[in-house]
ZAVOBA-211268 format. One record per residue (C-alpha): residue in one letter; x, y, z. Coordinates in steps of 0.2 Angstrom, whole numbers, plus 5000, padded with zeros to 4 digits. Last residue first. Layout:
BEGIN
<type=A	east=X	north=Y	up=Z>
...
***
This chain:
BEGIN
<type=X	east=4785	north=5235	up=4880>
<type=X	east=4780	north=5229	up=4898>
<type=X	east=4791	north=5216	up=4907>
<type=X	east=4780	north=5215	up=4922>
<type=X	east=4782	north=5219	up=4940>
<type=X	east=4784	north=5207	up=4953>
<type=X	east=4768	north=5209	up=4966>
<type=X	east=4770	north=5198	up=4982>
<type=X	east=4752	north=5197	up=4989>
<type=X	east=4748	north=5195	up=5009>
<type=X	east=4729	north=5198	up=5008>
<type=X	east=4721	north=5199	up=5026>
<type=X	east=4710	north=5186	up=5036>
<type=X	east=4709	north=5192	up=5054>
<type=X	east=4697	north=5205	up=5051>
<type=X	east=4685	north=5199	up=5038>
<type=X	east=4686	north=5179	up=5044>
<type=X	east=4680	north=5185	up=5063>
<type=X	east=4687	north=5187	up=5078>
<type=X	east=4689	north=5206	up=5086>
<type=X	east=4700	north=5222	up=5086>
<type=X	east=4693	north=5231	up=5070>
<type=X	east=4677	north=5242	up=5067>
<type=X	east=4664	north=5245	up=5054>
<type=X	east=4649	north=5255	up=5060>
<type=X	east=4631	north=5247	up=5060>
<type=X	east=4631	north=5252	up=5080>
<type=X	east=4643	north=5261	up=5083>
<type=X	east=4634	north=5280	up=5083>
<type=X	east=4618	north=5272	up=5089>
<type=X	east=4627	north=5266	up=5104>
<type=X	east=4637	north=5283	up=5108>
<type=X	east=4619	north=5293	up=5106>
<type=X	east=4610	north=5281	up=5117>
<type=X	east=4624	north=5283	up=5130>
<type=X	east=4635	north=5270	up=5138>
<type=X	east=4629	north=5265	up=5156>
<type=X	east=4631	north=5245	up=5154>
<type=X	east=4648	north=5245	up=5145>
<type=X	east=4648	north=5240	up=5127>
<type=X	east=4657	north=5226	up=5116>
<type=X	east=4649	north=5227	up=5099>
<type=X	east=4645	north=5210	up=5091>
<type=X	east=4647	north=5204	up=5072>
<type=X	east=4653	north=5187	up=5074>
<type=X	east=4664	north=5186	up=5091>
<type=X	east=4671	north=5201	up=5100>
<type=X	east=4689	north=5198	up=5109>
<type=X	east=4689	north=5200	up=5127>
<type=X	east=4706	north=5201	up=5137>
<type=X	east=4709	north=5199	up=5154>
<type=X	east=4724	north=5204	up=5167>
<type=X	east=4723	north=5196	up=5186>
<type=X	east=4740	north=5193	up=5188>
<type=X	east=4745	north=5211	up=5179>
<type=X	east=4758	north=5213	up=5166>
<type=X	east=4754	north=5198	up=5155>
<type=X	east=4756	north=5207	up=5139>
<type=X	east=4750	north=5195	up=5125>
<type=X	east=4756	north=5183	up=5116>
<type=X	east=4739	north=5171	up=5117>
<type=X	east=4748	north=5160	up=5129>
<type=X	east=4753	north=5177	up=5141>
<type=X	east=4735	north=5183	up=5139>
<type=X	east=4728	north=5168	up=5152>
<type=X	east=4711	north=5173	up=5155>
<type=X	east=4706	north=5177	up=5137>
<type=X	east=4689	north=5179	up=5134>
<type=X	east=4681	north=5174	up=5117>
<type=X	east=4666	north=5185	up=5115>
<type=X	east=4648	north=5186	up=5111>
<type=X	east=4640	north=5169	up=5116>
<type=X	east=4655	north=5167	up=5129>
<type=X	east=4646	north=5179	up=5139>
<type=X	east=4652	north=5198	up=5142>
<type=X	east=4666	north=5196	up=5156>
<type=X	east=4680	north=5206	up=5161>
<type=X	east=4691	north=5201	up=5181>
<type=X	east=4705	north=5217	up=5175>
<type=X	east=4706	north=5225	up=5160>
<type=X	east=4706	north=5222	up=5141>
<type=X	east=4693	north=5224	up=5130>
<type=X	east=4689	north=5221	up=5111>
<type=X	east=4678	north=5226	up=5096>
<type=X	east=4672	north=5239	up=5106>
<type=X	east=4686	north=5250	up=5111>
<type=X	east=4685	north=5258	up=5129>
<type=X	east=4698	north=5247	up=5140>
<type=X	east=4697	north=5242	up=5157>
<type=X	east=4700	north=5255	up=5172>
<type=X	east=4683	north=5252	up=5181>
<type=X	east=4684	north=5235	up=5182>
<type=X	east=4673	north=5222	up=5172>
<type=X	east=4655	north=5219	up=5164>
<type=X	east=4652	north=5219	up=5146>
<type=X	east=4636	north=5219	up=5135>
<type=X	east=4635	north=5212	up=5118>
<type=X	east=4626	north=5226	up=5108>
<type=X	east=4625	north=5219	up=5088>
<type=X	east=4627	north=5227	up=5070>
<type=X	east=4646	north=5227	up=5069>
<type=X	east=4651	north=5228	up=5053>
<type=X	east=4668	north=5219	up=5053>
<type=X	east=4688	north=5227	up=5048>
<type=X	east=4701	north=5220	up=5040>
<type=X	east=4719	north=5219	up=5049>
<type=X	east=4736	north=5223	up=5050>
<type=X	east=4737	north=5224	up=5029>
<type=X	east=4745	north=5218	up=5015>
<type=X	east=4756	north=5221	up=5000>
<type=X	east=4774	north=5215	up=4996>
<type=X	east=4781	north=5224	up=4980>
<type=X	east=4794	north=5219	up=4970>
<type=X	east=4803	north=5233	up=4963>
<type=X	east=4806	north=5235	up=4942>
<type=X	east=4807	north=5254	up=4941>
<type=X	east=4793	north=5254	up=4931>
<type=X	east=4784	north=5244	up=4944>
<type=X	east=4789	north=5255	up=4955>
<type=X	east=4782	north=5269	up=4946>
<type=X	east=4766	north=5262	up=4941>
<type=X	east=4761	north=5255	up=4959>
<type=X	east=4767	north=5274	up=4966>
<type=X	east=4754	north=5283	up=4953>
<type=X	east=4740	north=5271	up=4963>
<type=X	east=4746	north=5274	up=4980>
<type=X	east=4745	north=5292	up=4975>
<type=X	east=4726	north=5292	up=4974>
<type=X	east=4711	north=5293	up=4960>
<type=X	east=4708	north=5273	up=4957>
<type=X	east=4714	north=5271	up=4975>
<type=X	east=4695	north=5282	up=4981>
<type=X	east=4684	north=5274	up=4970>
<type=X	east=4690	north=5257	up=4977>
<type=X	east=4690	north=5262	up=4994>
<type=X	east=4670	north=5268	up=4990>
<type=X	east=4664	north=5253	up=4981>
<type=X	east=4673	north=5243	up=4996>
<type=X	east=4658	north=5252	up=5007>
<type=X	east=4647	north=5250	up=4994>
<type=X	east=4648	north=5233	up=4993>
<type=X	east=4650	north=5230	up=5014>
<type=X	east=4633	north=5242	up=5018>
<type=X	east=4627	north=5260	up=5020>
<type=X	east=4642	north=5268	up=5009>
<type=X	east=4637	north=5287	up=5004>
<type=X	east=4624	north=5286	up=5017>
<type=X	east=4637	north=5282	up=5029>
<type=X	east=4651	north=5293	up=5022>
<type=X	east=4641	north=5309	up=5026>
<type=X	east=4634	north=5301	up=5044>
<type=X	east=4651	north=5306	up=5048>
<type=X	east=4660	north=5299	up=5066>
<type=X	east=4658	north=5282	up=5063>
<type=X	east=4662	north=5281	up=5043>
<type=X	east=4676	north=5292	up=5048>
<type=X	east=4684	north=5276	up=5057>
<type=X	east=4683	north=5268	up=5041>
<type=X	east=4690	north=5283	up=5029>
<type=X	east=4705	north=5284	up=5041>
<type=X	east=4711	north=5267	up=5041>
<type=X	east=4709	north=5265	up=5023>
<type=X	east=4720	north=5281	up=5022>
<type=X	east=4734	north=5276	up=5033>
<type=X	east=4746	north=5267	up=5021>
<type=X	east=4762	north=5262	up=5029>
<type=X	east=4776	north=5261	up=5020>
<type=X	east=4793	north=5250	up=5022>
<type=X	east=4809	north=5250	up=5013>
<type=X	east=4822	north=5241	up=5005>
<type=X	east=4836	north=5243	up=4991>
<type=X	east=4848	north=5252	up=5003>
<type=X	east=4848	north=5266	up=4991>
<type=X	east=4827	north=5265	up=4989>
<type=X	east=4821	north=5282	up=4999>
<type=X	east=4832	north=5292	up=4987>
<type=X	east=4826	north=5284	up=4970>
<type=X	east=4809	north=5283	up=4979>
<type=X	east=4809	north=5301	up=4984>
<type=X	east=4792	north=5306	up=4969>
<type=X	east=4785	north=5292	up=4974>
<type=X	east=4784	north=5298	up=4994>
<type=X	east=4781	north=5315	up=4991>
<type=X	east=4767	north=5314	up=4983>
<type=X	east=4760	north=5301	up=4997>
<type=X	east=4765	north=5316	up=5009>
<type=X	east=4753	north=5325	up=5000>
<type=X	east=4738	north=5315	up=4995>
<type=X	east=4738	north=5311	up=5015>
<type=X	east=4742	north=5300	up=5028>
<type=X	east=4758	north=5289	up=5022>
<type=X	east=4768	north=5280	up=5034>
<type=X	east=4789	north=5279	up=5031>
<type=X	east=4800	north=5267	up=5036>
<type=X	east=4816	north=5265	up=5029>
<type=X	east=4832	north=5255	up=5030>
<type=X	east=4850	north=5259	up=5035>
<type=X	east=4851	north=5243	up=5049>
<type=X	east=4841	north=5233	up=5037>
<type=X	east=4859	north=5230	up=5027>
<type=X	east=4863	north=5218	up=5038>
<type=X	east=4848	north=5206	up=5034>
<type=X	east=4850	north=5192	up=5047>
<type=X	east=4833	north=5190	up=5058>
<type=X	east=4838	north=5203	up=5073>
<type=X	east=4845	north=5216	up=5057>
<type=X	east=4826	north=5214	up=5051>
<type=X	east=4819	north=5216	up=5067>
<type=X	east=4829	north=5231	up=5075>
<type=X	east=4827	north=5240	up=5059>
<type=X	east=4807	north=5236	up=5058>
<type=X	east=4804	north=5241	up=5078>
<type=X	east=4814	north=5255	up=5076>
<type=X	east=4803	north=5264	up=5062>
<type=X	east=4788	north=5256	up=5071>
<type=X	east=4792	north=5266	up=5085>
<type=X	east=4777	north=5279	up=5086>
<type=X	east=4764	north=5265	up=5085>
<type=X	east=4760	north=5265	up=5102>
<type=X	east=4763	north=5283	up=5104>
<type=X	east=4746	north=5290	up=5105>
<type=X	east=4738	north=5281	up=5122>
<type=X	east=4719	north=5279	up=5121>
<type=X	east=4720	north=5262	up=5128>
<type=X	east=4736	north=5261	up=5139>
<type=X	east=4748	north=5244	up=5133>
<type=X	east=4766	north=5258	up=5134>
<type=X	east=4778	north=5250	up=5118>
<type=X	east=4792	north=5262	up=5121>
<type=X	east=4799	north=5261	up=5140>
<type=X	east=4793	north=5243	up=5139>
<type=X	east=4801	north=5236	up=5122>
<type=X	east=4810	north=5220	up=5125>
<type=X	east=4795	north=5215	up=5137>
<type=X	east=4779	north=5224	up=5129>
<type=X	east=4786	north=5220	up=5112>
<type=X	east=4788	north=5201	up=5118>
<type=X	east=4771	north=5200	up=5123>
<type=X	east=4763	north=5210	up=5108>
<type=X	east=4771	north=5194	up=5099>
<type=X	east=4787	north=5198	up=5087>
<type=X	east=4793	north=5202	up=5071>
<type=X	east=4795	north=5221	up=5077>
<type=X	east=4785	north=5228	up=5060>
<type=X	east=4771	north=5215	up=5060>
<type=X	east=4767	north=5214	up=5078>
<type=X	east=4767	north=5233	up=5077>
<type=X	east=4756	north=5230	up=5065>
<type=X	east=4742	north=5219	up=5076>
<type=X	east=4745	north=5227	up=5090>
<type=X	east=4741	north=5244	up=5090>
<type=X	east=4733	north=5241	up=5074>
<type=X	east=4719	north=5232	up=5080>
<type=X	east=4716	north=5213	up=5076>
<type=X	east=4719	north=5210	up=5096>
<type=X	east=4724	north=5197	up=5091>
<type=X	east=4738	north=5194	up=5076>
<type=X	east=4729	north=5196	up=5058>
<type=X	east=4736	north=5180	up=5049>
<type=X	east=4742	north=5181	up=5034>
<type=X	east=4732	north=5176	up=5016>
<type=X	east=4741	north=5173	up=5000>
<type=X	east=4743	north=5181	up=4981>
<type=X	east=4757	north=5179	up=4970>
<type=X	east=4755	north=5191	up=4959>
<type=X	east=4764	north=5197	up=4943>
<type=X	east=4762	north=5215	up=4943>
<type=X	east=4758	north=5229	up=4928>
<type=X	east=4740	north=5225	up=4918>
<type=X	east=4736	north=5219	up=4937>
<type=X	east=4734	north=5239	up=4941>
<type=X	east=4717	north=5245	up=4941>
<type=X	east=4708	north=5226	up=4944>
<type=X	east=4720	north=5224	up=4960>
<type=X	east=4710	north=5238	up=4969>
<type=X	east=4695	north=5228	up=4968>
<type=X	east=4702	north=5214	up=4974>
<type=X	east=4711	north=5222	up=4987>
<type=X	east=4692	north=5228	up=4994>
<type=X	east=4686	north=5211	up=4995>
<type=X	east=4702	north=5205	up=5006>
<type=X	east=4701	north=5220	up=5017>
<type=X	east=4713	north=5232	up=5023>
<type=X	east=4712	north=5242	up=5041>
<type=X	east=4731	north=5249	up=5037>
<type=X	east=4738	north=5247	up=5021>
<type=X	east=4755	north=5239	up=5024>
<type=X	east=4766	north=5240	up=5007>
<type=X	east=4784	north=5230	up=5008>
<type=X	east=4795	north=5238	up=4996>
<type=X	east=4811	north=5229	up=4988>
<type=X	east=4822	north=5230	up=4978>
<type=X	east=4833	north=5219	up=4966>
<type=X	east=4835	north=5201	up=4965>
<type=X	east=4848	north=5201	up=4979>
<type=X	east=4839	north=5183	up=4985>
<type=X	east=4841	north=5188	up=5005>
<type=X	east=4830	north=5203	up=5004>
<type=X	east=4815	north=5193	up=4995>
<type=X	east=4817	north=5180	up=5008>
<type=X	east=4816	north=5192	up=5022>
<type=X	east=4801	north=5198	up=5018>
<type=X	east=4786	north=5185	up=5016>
<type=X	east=4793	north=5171	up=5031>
<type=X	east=4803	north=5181	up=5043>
<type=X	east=4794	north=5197	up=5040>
<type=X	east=4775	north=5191	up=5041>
<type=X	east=4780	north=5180	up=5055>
<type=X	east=4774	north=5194	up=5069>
<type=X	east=4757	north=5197	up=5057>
<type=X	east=4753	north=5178	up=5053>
<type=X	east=4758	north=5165	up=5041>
<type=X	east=4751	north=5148	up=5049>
<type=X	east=4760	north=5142	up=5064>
<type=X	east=4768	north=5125	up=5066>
<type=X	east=4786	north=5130	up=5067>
<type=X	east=4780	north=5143	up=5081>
<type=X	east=4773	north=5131	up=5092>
<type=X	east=4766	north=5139	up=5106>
<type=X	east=4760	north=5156	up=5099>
<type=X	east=4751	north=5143	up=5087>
<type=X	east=4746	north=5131	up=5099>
<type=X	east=4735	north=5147	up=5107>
<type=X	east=4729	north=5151	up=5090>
<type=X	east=4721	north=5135	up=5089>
<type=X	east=4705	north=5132	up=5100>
<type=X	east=4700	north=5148	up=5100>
<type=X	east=4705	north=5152	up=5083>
<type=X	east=4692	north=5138	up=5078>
<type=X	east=4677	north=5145	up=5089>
<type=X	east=4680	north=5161	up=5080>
<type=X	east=4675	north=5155	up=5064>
<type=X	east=4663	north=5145	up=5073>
<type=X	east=4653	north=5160	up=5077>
<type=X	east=4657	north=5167	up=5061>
<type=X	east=4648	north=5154	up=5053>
<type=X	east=4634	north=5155	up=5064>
<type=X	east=4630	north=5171	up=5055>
<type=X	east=4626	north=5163	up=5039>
<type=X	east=4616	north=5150	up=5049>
<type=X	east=4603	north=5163	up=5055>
<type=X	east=4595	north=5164	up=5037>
<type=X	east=4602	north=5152	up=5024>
<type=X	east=4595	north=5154	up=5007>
<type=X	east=4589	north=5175	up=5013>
<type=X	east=4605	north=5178	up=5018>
<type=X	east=4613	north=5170	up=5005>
<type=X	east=4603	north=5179	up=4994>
<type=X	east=4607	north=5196	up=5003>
<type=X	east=4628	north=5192	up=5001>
<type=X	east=4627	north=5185	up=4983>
<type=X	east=4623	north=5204	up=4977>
<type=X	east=4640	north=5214	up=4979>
<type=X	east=4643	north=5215	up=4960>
<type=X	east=4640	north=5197	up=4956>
<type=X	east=4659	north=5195	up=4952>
<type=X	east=4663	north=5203	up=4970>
<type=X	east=4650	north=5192	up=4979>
<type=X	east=4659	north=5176	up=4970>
<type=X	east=4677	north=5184	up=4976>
<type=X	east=4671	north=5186	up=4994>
<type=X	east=4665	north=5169	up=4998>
<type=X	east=4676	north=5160	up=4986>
<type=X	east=4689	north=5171	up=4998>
<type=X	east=4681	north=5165	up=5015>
<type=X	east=4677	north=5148	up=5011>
<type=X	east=4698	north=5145	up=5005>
<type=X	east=4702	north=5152	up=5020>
<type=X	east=4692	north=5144	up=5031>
<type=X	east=4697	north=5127	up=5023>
<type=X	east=4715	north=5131	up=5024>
<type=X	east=4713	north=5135	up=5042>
<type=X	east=4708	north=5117	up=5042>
<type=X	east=4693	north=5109	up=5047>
<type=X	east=4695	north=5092	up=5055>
<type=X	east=4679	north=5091	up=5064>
<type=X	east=4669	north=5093	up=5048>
<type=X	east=4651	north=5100	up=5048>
<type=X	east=4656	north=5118	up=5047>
<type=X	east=4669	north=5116	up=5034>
<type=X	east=4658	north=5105	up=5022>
<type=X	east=4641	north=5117	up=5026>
<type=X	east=4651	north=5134	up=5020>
<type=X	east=4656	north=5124	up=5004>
<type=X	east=4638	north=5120	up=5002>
<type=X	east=4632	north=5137	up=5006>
<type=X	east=4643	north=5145	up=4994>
<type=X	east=4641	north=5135	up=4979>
<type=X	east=4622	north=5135	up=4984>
<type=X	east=4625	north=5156	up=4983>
<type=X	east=4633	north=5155	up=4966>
<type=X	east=4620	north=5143	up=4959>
<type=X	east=4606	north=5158	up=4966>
<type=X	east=4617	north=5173	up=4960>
<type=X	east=4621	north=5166	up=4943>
<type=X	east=4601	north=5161	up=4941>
<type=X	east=4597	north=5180	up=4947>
<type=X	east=4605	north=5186	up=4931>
<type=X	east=4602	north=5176	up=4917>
<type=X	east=4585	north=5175	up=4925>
<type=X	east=4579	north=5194	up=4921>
<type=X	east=4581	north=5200	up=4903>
<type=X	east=4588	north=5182	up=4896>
<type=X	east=4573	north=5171	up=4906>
<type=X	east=4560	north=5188	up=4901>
<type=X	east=4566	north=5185	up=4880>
<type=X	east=4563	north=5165	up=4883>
<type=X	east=4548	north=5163	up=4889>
<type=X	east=4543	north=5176	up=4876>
<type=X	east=4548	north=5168	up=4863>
<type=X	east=4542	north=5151	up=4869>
<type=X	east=4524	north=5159	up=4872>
<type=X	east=4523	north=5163	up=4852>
<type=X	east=4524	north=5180	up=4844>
<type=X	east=4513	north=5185	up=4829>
<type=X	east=4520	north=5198	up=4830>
<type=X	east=4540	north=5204	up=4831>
<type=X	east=4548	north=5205	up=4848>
<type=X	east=4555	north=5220	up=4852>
<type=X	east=4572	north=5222	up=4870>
<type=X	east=4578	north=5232	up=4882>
<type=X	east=4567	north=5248	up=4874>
<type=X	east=4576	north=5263	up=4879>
<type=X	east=4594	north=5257	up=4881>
<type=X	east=4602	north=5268	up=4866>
<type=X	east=4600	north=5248	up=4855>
<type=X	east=4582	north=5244	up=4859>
<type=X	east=4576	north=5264	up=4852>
<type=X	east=4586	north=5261	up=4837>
<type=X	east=4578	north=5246	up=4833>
<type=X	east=4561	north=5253	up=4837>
<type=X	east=4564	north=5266	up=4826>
<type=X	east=4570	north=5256	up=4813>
<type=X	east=4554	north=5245	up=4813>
<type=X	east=4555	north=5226	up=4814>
<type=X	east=4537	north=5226	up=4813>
<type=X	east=4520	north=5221	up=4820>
<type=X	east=4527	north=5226	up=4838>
<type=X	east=4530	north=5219	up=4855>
<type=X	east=4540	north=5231	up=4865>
<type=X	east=4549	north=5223	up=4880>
<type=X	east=4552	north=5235	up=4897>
<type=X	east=4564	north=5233	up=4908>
<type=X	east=4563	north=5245	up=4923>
<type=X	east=4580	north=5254	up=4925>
<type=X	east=4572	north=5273	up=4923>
<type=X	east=4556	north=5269	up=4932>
<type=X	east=4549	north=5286	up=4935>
<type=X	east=4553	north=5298	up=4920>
<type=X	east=4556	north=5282	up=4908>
<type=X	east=4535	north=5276	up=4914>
<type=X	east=4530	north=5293	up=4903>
<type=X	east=4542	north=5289	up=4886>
<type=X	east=4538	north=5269	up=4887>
<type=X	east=4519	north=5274	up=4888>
<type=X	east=4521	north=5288	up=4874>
<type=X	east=4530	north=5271	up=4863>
<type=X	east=4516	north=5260	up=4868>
<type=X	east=4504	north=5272	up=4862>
<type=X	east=4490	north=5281	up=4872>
<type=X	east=4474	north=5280	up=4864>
<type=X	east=4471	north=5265	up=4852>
<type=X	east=4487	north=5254	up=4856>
<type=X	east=4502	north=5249	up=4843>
<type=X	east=4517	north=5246	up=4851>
<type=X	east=4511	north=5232	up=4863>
<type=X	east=4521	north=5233	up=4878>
<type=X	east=4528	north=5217	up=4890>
<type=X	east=4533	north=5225	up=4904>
<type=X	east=4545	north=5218	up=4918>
<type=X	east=4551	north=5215	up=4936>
<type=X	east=4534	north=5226	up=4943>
<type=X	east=4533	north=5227	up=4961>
<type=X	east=4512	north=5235	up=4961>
<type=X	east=4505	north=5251	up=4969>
<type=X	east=4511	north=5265	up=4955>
<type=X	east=4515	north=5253	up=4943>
<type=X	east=4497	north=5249	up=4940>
<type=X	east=4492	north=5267	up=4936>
<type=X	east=4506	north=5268	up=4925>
<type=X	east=4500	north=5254	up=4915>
<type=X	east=4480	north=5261	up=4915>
<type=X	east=4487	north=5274	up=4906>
<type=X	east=4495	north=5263	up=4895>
<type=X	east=4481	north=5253	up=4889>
<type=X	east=4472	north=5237	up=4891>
<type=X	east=4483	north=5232	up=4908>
<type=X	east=4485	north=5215	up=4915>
<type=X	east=4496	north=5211	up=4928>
<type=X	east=4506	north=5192	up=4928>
<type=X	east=4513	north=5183	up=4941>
<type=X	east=4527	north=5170	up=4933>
<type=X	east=4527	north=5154	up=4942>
<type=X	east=4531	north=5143	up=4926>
<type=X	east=4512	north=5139	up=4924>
<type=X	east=4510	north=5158	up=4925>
<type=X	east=4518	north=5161	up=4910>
<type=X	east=4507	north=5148	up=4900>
<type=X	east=4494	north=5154	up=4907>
<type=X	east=4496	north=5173	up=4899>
<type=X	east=4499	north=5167	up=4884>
<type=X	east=4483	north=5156	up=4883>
<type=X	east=4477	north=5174	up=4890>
<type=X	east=4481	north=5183	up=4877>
<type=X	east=4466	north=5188	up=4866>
<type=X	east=4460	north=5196	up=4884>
<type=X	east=4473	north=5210	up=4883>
<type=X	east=4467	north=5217	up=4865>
<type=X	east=4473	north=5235	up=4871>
<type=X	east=4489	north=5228	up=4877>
<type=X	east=4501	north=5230	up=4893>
<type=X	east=4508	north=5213	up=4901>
<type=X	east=4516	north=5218	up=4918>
<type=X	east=4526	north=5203	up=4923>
<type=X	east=4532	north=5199	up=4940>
<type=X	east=4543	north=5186	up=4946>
<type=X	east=4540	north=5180	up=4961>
<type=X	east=4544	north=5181	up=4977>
<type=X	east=4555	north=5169	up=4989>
<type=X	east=4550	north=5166	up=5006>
<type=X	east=4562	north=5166	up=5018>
***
């Protein structure tokens, strides 16, 4: 990808006095416009990228001040650089409300101004280019090496994310336009990884990383058994990594964190994936020791209806005798969150309880269904811009601060992320399979091992084996699985949608954060 150059718009009534000035930029692969007065400015504006204008304040006919007044009505985060005779208090004031971004004083020399567009423009973009070569060498290490660890993923995935935060959602396009197609390859081997391990994960249980149906044993549990105090263990549903970041800054001032990544179980959808995380257990083993409860039918509204049972049964299953008297509670609205803090003396007795948070969830399957919150978030910045706009104002907030109050440790983290899915991968199976489009399940599926991971054998994954012929697709990279036949309006409709159930880092990798509260004054 080719990249462009800066471009400077140099307006001054005595223009051709400057070209030595004018060279000197363009040695240093500045494009430079030319303009003897401000009229002739705006004009150039009008059809040409302009970066920055460097003005002269004193100019016969339209002055550079009425030329910074009349491009302010069209280009209001333009920066534009008066050069003046005088350090004149007007000007001063003008630099300091935002007007003018910056003056230099005549007789100015090309170092000055070298250096004044490097600080307006380069800071900037220099940050974003060393972060994003930060990136792509890290992302080339795990890629190229045979041994790569989940460790290594992980580590890719969060300097990834936490670089794109700090450059305020930037780094993603210039690693896009640095890398090209090999920024989506890395999903592909992403998912090429889980293929070859999560199996030996199910296997070996010892050996598995943290993940949704060990989420209790290892994160919970402990905290229960130590009689430190109580405890709350947070699931917000369809959370991700970038977006907990974000909602950290609001509250840090109160926790301690001890921050790790889990696991999302496959399908990362919450069907599975949470009730995975509430039972202790595989989707297999909830479908065996839980059949008349736990019914695998897609479209089906109870699978998540015994979670209350699944968490009692688990905790007492794994030692904690007090589990038995728990709670579990999920969250859908402003007013049952209301309810919920303002119970938690009541709700807290046993010293332990569960919540699940729904709203995440909802505001991401509403991006789908309203073309309202697409344009409000088009893309994965504003997207997390929107969740955290939404915490900042909402009852989990107000909940934070009482429980920390309260002195409860809090255990945060999610079923799963989510992906924008940009790409139709076609699928071809039986009639009765499954309609979500991150991942299938049916009888004799395919859809190319380019788009999906197929699962032939769901017993070894940990999932329900109920039929000899059963199958299981799980979306690779960014793709949509989609049935031959689908309607334009039901493709346009997914396609640049966020959506869960597949392989990739932003939906398998969630926070798993144990928050102690603060001594505060």
């Amino acid at each position: 990808m080719e990249v462009q150059m800066i471009t400077i718009l140099w307006v001054d009534d005595e223009i051709d006095h400057l070209q030595p000035h004018i060279r000197f930029l363009e040695k240093r692969d500045y494009s430079v416009l030319k303009a003897s007065g401000g009229r002739e400015a705006l004009e150039l504006l009008k059809s040409k990228r302009v970066d920055l204008v460097l003005m002269d304040h004193m100019m016969v006919g339209m002055d550079g001040l009425e030329t910074v007044y009349q491009i302010r009505k069209s280009y209001k985060d333009l920066p534009v650089v008066m050069v003046t005779q005088s350090e004149e208090e007007e000007l001063m004031e003008r630099a300091l409300s935002g007007t003018i971004a910056d003056f230099l004083t005549k007789p100015v020399n090309p170092s000055q101004i070298l250096l004044t567009v490097k600080k307006l423009l380069e800071s900037g973009r220099l940050k974003i280019n060393r972060a994003a070569l930060e990136v792509i060498s890290e992302t080339e290490r795990v890629r190229s090496s045979s041994t790569s660890t989940l460790e290594d993923w992980i580590h890719l995935y969060k300097t990834r994310v936490e670089k794109d935060i700090s450059l305020g959602g930037e780094l993603g396009e210039r690693l896009q336009g640095l890398q090209g197609g090999s920024l989506d390859q890395v999903e592909n081997d992403f998912s090429r990884f889980i293929e070859k391990n999560y199996r030996n994960w199910i296997a070996s249980p010892a050996d598995a990383p943290l993940m949704s149906h060990n989420v209790l044993a290892r994160k919970v549990l402990p905290e229960l058994q130590s009689g430190a105090g109580e405890v709350v263990f947070l699931v917000v549903d369809c959370m991700r990594y970038d977006q907990w970041l974000l909602m950290l800054k609001t509250f840090e001032k109160w926790f301690h964190r001890e921050s790790d990544f889990m696991v999302a179980g496959l399908p990362s959808a919450t069907p599975y994936s949470r009730n995975s995380i509430f039972s202790g257990l595989v989707p297999r083993d909830i479908w065996r020791f839980y059949r008349t409860k736990w019914i695998e039918k897609y479209g089906y509204p109870g699978l998540n209806s015994y979670e209350a049972t699944l968490i009692r049964d688990a905790i007492v299953r794994l030692g904690y005798s007090r589990g038995r008297n728990s709670v579990y509670t999920k969250i859908s609205n402003r007013i049952e969150g209301d309810n919920v803090r303002r119970g938690l003396s009541h709700f807290l007795k046993e010293g332990f309880m569960a919540i699940v948070v729904n709203f995440i969830d909802h505001l991401t399957h509403g991006r789908s269904e309203l073309d309202l919150i697409r344009d409000i978030a088009p893309d994965v910045p504003s997207f997390r811009r929107l969740a955290k706009e939404w915490f900042e104002h909402s009852f989990l907030l107000k909940m934070l601060k009482t429980l920390s109050a309260r002195g409860t440790t809090v255990i945060v983290t999610s079923d799963h992320g989510s992906m924008l899915a940009e790409r139709i991968a076609w699928v071809r199976g039986s009639r009765g399979m499954s309609h979500s489009v991150r991942y299938r399940f049916g009888h004799s599926l395919s859809a190319g091992d380019k788009y999906a991971v197929a699962v032939n054998r769901p017993a070894e994954w940990g999932l329900p084996d109920d039929h000899p012929r059963k199958a299981y697709l799980f979306a690779r990279d960014n793709y949509l699985l989609m049935q031959e036949g689908i309607s334009r309006e039901d493709q346009l409709k997914f396609k640049s949608s966020f959506q869960h159930g597949g392989v990739s880092l932003e939906e398998m990798l969630v926070p798993c954060d144990i928050l102690r509260p603060k001594k505060l004054r």
